[in-house]
N, C-alpha and C positions, 0 to 999 in steps of 0.2 A: 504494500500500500504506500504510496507515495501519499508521506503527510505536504511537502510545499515541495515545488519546483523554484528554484532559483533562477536556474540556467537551462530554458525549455531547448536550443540550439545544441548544447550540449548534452543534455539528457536523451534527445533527439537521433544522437550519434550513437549512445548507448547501448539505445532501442536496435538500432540495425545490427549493433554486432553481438550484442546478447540473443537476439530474436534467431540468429544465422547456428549461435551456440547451443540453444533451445535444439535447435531440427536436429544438429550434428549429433545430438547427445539423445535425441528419439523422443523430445517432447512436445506436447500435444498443447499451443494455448489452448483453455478452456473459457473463458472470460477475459476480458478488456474494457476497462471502462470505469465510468464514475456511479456511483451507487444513487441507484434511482427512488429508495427508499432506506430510509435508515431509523432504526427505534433504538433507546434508551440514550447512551451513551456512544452511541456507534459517530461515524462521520463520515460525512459526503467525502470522499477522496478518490483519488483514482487508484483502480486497483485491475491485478493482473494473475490469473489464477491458470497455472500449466499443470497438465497430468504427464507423469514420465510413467514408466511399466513396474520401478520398484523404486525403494528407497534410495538403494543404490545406487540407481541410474540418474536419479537427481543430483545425489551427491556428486558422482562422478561429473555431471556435467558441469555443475555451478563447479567443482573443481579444475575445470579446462581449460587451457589454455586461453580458450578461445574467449570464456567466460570473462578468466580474468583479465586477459586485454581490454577487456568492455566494463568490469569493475574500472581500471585506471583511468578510463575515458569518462565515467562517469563522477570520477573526483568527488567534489564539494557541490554536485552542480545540484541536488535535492536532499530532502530527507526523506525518510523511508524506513517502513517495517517491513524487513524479510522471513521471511519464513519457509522451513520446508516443514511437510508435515507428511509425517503416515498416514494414509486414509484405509479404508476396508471397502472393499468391494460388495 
């Protein structure tokens, strides 16, 4: 969940080589976008929700090269909650 964009141009850049990391590493976005409803304490933000095939293969991805090339491009340019999570089928 991106809480503020700073540097939408640079966050921008991010997007394309994170997104290229995503496919390389066999994940599936699921969601994109800003929350069109939000109850209690939740927040309008934009948010970004990929299914990969195991836990592993997330990890291995955010761990890749490719990943982190696009972590360093992405600097100071937002803030942001990331998360991987196990889910159950």
């Amino acid at each position: 969940m991106y809480k503020q964009i700073m540097k939408p141009d640079q966050a921008a850049e991010y997007a394309k080589i994170a997104t290229q990391a995503i496919k390389e590493g066999g994940g599936r976005p699921l969601v994109r976008g800003v929350a069109s409803v939000v109850q209690g304490e939740g927040a309008i933000e934009r948010t970004v929700v990929v299914e990969f095939d195991s836990l592993d293969a997330a990890v291995a991805a955010y761990n890749s090269a490719t990943y982190q090339e696009a972590l360093k491009v992405l600097g100071d340019s937002v803030v942001r909650d990331f998360r991987v999570v196990e889910g159950v089928a």
